[in-house]
C-alpha positions, 0 to 999 in steps of 0.5 A, spaced: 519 502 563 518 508 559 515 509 552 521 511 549 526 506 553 520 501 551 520 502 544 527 503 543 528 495 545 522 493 541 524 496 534 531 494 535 531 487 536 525 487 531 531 490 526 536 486 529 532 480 527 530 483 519 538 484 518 540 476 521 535 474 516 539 477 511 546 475 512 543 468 513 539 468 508 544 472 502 543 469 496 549 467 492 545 466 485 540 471 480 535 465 481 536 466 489 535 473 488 529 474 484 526 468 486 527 465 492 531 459 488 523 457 487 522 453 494 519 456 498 513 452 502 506 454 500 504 457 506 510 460 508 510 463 501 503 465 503 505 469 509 511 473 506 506 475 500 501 478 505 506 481 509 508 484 502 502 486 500 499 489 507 504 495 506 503 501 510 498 504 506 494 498 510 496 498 517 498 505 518 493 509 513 487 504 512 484 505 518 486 512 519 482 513 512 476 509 514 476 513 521 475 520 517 471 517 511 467 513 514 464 509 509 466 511 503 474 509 506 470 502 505 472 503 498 479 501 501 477 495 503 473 492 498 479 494 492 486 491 495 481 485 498 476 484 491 483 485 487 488 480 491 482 474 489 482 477 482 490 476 482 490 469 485 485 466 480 485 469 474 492 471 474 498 467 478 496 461 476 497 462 469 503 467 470 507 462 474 506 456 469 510 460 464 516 461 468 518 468 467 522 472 473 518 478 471 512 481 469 516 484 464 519 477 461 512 475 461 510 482 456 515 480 452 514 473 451 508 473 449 508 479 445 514 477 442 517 484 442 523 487 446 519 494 446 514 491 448 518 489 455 521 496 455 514 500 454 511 494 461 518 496 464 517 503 464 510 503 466 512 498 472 518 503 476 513 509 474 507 504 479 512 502 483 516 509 485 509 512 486 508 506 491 514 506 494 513 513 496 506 511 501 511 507 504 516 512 506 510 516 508 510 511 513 516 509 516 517 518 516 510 518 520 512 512 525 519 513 526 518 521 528 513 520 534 516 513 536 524 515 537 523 522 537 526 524 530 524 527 525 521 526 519 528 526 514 532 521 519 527 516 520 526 515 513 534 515 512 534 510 518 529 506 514 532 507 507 538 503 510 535 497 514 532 496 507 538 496 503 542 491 508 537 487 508 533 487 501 541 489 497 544 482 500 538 477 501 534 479 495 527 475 494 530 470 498 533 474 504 526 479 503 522 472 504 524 469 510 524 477 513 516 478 510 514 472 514 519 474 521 515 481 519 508 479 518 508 475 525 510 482 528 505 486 523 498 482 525 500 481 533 501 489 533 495 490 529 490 485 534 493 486 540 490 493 540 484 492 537 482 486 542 485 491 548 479 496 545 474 493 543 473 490 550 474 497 554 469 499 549 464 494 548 465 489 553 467 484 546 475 482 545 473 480 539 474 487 535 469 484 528 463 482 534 465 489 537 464 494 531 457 491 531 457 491 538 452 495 544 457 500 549 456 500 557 450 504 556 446 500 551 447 503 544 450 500 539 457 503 537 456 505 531 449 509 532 454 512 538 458 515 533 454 517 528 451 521 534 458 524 536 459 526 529 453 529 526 453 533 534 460 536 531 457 538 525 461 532 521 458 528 516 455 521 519 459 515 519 455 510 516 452 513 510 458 518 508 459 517 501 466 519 498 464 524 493 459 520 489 457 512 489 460 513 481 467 515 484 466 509 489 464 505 484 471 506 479 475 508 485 474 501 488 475 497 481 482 500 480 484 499 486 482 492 484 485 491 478 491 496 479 493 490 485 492 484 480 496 489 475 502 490 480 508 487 480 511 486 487 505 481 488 505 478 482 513 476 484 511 472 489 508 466 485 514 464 483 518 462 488 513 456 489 516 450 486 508 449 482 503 452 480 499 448 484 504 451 490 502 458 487 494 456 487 494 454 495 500 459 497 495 464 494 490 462 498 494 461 505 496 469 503 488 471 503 487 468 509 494 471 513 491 478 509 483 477 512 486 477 520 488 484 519 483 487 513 477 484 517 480 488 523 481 495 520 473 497 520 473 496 527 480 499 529 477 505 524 471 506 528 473 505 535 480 510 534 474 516 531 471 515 538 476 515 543 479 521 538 472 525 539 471 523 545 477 525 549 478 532 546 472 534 545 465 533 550 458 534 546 455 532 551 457 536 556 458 545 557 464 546 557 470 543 552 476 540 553 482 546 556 488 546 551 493 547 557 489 540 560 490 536 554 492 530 554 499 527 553 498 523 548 496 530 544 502 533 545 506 529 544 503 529 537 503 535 536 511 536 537 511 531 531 507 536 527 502 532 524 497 534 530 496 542 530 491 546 535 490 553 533 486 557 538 481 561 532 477 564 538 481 566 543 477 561 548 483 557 550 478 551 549 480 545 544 474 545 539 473 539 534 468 540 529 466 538 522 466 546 520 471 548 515 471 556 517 472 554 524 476 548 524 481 548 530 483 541 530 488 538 524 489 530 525 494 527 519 489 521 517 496 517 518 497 517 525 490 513 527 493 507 528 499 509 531 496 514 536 490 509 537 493 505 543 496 512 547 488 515 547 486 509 549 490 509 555 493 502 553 500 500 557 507 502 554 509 495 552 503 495 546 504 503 544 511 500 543 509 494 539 504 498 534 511 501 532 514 496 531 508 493 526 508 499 523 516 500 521 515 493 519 509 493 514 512 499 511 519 496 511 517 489 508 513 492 501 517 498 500 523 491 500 518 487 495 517 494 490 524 495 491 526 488 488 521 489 483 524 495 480 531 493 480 529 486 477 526 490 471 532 494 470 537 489 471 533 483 468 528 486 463 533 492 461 540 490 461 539 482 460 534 482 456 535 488 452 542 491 452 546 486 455 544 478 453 550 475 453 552 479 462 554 473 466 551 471 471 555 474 477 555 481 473 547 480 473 547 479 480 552 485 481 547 490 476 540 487 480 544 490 487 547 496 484 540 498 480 536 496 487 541 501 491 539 506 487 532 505 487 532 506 495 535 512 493 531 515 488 525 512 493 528 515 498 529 522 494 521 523 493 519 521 500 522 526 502 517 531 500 511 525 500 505 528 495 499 525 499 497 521 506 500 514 505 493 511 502 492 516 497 499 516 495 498 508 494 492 509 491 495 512 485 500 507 485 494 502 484 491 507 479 497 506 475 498 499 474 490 498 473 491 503 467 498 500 463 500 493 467 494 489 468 489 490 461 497 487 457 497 482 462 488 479 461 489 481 454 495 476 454 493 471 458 486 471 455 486 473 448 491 469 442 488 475 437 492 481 441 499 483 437 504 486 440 502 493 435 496 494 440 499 492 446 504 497 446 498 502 444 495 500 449 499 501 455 502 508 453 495 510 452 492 507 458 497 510 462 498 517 459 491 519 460 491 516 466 498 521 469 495 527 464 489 527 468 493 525 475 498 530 473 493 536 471 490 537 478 493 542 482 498 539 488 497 532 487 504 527 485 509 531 484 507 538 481 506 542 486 504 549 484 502 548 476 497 544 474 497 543 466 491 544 462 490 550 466 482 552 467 479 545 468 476 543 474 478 538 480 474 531 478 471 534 471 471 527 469 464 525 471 467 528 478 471 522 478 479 524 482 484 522 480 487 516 485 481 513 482 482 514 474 486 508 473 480 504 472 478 509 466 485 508 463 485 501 463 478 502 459 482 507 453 487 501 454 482 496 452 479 500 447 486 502 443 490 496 444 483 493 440 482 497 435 491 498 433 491 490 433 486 489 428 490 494 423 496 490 424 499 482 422 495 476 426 499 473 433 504 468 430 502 461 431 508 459 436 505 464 441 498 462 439 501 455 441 504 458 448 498 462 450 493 454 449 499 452 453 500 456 460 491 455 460 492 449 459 489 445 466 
C-alpha cells in the first residue's frame, strides 16, 4: 500500500479514536473539567502524565537536536528527566494535599493575596503560550510531508481535533485520550528504533545498540565521530553546547522550569490521594524512561544514516543530485530540506563548513524522516506520523486546559466573579480555552525556533517566576506575599528582557532591545538557558522585599505545617 494511502488510515483512525474518547468521556461538571472528577487510577494517571509531558519537543525535536549537537543536546535529557524527578518528590505531594485545581489557587492560598494569584496567572499563560507555540511546530512539521499539506493547514487541521476534544471532555476527556495517545507515541517511537538498531548493529535492543560494534567491528559511535570530523563537523561525543557553564545553567532551567509548569503539576489532582499522586508519579517516570532512554540512540543512528546516505567520505565521487534519494525529495517539497549547488558540480556536498554549506537540515525532521532514510516499510513511516501528530496534540491539550483553567478558575472565579455558577464557570473554561487554541494557533503560524528551543524558553520561563514562588511556598513559613510577588515579577522580567534583546529570538523578529549588546553577553550564557538565572534574582528579590514587610499570618503558617505534614 502506498505511504500516503497508508498514512492517511493510520492518523485517521489515530484521531477517530481521540474524538471517540471525547464524547464518551465529556465532562458535565468544573470538577470533571479541571480534574478528571479526582478518580483516575495511579497508573493510568501515570500513563496520561507522560503523554502529557512527552510533547513534541520530546518525540519530534530531542532526537533531532541530540543528532546536530551531539553531547551537548544531552542537556535535553538530563533536564526534562532530572526536573520531572524534582517535581515528583519535592512538589506534587505536597501541591495535591492542599487540594487547590490550579497552580494559581495554591499561590494565593498560600500568600493570601488575590494579586498574588494574578501576577502566577500572568506568568503561567506568558510559559504556557510559548510552550504551545513548540507544539504547533510540531503538528505543522508532521502534517506538511505526511498528507502532503502545507504547513498553515496542518496547524488548522490540528487546531481543530484539539478543540473537539479538549473543549468537550476537558482533563477528563483529555486524560483517557493521553493514555490511547501515549500507547500510539512509544509504539512509534520504538518500533523504528528496534528496526534500525538491529540494520546497524546487529542489537534490536537500541540502548545496547548505541554502545554497540557495526558489521565492520568498530563501534557506532567511534564510526560517527570518524564521519563527522572527515566532513569538517565537530565530533559528536565530545561537542559541548557552547561552554560546560551554559550546559550546566541550560540543564538546571529545563530542570526547575519543568517542576515550575503547570500542565504537569495538574496532573497530580486528578488522583483520589496523595499517596496515588506519590506512585502515579513514579509510574509516569517509568512510561517517560521508554522513550527517553531510546532518544540517544534514535539521535545517534538518524546522523548516520543522514551522512551516510547523502554524502560518501569514504569514497571519491559524492552523491549526484539528479540520483538523490526519494526520501530527499520528498523532504525538499515540504521546504524543511534544501540543496543549493554553490559550486555548480551537480554533487550533494554535506559538510561542517559554514561558507560552503549545501545541505540545510531542520533539526525537526529527524525522527520523522529517520524511518523513510533507513528504508523501513510504509506502514512504520506511517505509524512515526501518527506518534508524532499525537505527542504534540496531547501536551498542547494538557497547556491548553492549563491556560484556560487560569482565566476562568483563577481570574474570573477567584477574582472578578466569586459568586459565577457552576455551569457559567463551565461555560467560561470552554470559551477561555476556545481561545487559547486560537491565540496559540495564531503564533504557530510563524513559530520563532525549531520545536525544542522554542519549548526551552518555555521551561525557561517557568523556571524564572512559577517554581521559586512554589519552593518558597511550600518550604518556607517566613516568605510573605510582598516578596513573593516581587519575586515573580523580577524573576521573569530579567528573564523576557534578556530573551527579548536577542535578535530574531521570540517574537521580535527584526528589533532587538538594548541595542549594541552581544548575543549570550551574560558570562555566554543564551537565553533558552537564562531561566535559571531568573529563578536566582527571584530568589534573591523575593528575600530580601519579605524582610521590609509584615510576618506571614499564623493560619498560613498553620496551612504550610499542614500540607508538609507525613
Amino acid at each position: 500500500m502506498e505511504l500516503q494511502t497508508l498514512t492517511f488510515l493510520i492518523v485517521g483512525l489515530t484521531f477517530a479514536i481521540y474524538i471517540g474518547i471525547a464524547f464518551w468521556a465529556r465532562a458535565s461538571s468544573t470538577d470533571e473539567f479541571y480534574v478528571a472528577g479526582g478518580d483516575i487510577h495511579p497508573v493510568a494517571n501515570g500513563m496520561a502524565t507522560a503523554a502529557d509531558w512527552m510533547s513534541a519537543a520530546s518525540f519530534i525535536s530531542m532526537a533531532g537536536l541530540i543528532a546536530f549537537f551531539g553531547y551537548g543536546g544531552s542537556v535535553f535529557l538530563m533536564g526534562w528527566t532530572g526536573g520531572y524527578v524534582l517535581l515528583a518528590l519535592l512538589l506534587a505531594p505536597y501541591l495535591r494535599k492542599h487540594g487547590s485545581f490550579t497552580v494559581p489557587g495554591f499561590i494565593s492560598d498560600r500568600y493570601y493575596s488575590k494579586t498574588a494569584r494574578v501576577v502566577a496567572v500572568a506568568c503561567l499563560i506568558i510559559a504556557s503560550v510559548t510552550y504551545v507555540i513548540g507544539q504547533m511546530k510540531g503538528i505543522g512539521v508532521a502534517f506538511s510531508r505526511f498528507l502532503e499539506v502545507d504547513y498553515d493547514q496542518g496547524l488548522m487541521i490540528g487546531m481543530v481535533i484539539v478543540f473537539i476534544y479538549a473543549v468537550m471532555g476537558g482533563m477528563k476527556g483529555i486524560t483517557y485520550t493521553q493514555i490511547a495517545q501515549y500507547v500510539i507515541m512509544i509504539i512509534a517511537y520504538t518500533i523504528p528504533a528496534i528496526f534500525i538498531s538491529f540494520m546497524l548493529t546487529g542489537n534490536p535492543i537500541p540502548q545496547i545498540g548505541l554502545g554497540g560494534t557495526m558489521e565492520d567491528g568498530t563501534f557506532l559511535l567511534d564510526k560517527l565521530d570518524q564521519i563527522m570530523t572527515e566532513l569538517g563537523f565537530k565530533e559528536y561525543t565530545t561537542n559541548k553546547r557552547l561552554s560546560l557553564l551554559n550546559m550546566f545553567f541550560y540543564t538546571l532551567s529545563l530542570m526547575i522550569g519543568t517542576a515550575g509548569l503547570p500542565h504537569v503539576i495538574m496532573r497530580f489532582f486528578t488522583v483520589p490521594s496523595v499517596k496515588a499522586a506519590r506512585s502515579s508519579a513514579g509510574w509516569a517516570l517509568v512510561f517517560i524512561a521508554i522513550l527517553y532512554t531510546t532518544a540517544p540512540a534514535v539521535a545517534a543512528m538518524a546522523r548516520l544514516n543522514l551522512m551516510a546516505t547523502i554524502d560518501r567520505p569514504e569514497q571519491e565521487n559524492n552523491l549526484a543530485y539528479v540520483d538523490r534519494p526519494s526520501w530527499f525529495s520528498n523532504w525538499e517539497k515540504t521546504g524543511l530540506l534544501k540543496f543549493e549547488d554553490k559550486n555548480n558540480d551537480g554533487l550533494i556536498q554535506y559538510t561542517g563548513s559554514d561558507d560552503n554549506e549545501m545541505v540545510k537540515v531542520d533539526r525537526d525532521i529527524m525522527v520523522l524522516a529517520n524511518p523513510e532514510i533507513a528504508g523501513l516499510p510504509n506502514w512504520v513511516i506511517a505509524l512515526v506520523a501518527a506518534g508524532g501528530l499525537a505527542a504534540a496534540l496531547s501536551t498542547a491539550a494538557g497547556l491548553l486546559l492549563a491556560i484556560s483553567s487560569s482565566i476562568s478558575r483563577d481570574l474570573l472565579k477567584g477574582v472578578f466573579r466569586p459568586d459565577i455558577s457552576e455551569k457559567e464557570e463551565l461555560m467560561a473554561s470552554r470559551v477561555a480555552m476556545a481561545v487559547s487554541i486560537a491565540v496559540a494557533g495564531y503564533f504557530g503560524f510563524n513559530p520563532p525556533d525549531f520545536a525544542a528551543g522554542t519549548v526551552a524558553l518555555a521551561f525557561g520561563l517557568a523556571a524564572s517566576s512559577i517554581f521559586p514562588a512554589l519552593m518558597m511556598g511550600i518550604f518556607s513559613n517566613k516568605m510573605n506575599k510582598e516578596g513573593a510577588i516581587a519575586g515573580m515579577l523580577a524573576g521573569i522580567g530579567i528573564t523576557l528582557l534578556y530573551v527579548f534583546q536577542h535578535k530574531g529570538i521570540m517574537f521580535i523578529q527584526s528589533t532587538s532591545f538594548l541595542g549594541g549588546m552581544e548575543p549570550n553577553w551574560f558570562f555566554g550564557i543564551e537565553p533558552n538557558a537564562f531561566g535559571a538565572i531568573g529563578a536566582v534574582v527571584n530568589f534573591i528579590v523575593a528575600y530580601f522585599v519579605s524582610k521590609r514587610y509584615a510576618d506571614v499570618p499564623s493560619e498560613v503558617r498553620d496551612m504550610i505545617e499542614s500540607i508538609r505534614r507525613p
